[in-house]
C-alpha positions in Angstrom: -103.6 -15.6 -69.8 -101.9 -17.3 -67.6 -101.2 -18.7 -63.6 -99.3 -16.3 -61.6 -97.1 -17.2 -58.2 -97.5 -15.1 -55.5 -95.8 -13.8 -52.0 -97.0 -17.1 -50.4 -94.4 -19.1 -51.7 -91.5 -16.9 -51.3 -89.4 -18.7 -48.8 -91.8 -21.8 -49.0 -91.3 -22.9 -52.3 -93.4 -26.6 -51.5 -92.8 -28.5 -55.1 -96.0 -29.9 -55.0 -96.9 -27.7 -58.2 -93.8 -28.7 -60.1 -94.6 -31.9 -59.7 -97.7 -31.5 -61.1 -97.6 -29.6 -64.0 -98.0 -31.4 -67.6 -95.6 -28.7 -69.8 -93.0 -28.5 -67.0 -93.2 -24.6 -67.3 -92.9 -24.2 -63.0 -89.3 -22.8 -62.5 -87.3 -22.8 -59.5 -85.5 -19.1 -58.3 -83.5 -19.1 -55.1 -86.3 -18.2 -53.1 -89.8 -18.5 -54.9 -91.1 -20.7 -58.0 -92.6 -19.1 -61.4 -94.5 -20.0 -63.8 -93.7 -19.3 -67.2 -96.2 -17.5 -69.2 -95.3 -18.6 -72.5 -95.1 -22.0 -71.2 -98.5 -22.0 -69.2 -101.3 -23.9 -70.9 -103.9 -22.5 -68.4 -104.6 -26.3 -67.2 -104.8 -25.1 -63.9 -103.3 -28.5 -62.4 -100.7 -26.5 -60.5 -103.4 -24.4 -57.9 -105.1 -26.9 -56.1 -101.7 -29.0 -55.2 -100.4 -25.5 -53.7 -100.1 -26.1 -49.8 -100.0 -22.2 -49.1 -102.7 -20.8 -52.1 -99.7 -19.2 -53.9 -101.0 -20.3 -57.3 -103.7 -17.9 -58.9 -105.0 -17.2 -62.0 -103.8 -14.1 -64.2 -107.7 -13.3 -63.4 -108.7 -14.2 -60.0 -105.4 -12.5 -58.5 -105.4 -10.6 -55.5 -105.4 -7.1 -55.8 -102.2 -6.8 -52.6 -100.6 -9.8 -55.0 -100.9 -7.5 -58.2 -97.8 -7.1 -58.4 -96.8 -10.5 -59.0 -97.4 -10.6 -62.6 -95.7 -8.2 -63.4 -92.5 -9.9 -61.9 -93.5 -13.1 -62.8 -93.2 -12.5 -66.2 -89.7 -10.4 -65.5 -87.7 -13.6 -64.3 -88.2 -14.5 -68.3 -88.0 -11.8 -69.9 -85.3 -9.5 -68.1 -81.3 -11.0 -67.3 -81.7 -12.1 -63.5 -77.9 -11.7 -61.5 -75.3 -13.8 -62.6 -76.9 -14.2 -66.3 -76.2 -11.8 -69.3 -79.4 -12.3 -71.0 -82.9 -13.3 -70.3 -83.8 -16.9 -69.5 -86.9 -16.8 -72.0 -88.4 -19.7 -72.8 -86.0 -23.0 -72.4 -89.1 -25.7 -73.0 -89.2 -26.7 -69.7 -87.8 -26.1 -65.9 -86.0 -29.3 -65.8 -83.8 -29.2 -68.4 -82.1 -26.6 -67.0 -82.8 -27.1 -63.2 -83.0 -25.0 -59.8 -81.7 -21.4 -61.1 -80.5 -20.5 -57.8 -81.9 -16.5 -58.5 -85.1 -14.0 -58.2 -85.9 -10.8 -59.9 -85.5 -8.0 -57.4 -88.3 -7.8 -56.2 -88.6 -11.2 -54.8 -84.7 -10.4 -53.5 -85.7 -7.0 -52.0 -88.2 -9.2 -49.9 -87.7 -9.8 -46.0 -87.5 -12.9 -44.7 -90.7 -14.9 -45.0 -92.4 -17.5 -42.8 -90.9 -18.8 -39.4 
């Protein structure tokens, strides 16, 4: 099990969560944050900080938001653009910083927000 970001944070990506995660496991994609689920230790520090209720668990998900897991777990396990194989699990977000990239979903997304 695991936290899972959703639509909410696409284009608002507040750092409020990365701040406040123990294991460092919040990464940073061009346009939303994910968490990583072999990272995650379920603490559940990261939801409450979340300005815009993007931060859910595995289980209390939104149906609409559903889909989120699934790419969630795709910005680790699949090569985003730019990167010839999967970022899988690096130990934590800032050793290797903002990655600049989403899956294709998040990409495929309109504008979001103001």
């Amino acid at each position: 099990m695991t936290y899972v970001i959703g639509l909410p944070c696409v284009d608002e990506k507040d750092l409020a969560c990365v701040e406040e995660c123990p294991v460092d496991c919040i990464y940073e994609g061009g346009r939303s944050l994910y968490i990583n689920p072999d990272e995650c230790i379920d603490c559940g520090a990261c939801e409450p900080v979340c300005p815009v209720e993007a931060i859910y668990y595995e289980d209390d998900l939104p149906a609409p938001l559903g889909v989120y897991l699934a790419d969630n777990e795709r910005f680790f396990t699949e090569p985003l653009p730019g990167r010839d194989a999967p970022l899988g699990s690096p130990g934590g977000a800032a050793r290797i910083g903002a990655l600049g990239v989403d899956t294709a979903m998040v990409t495929a997304l309109p504008p979001q927000g103001a």
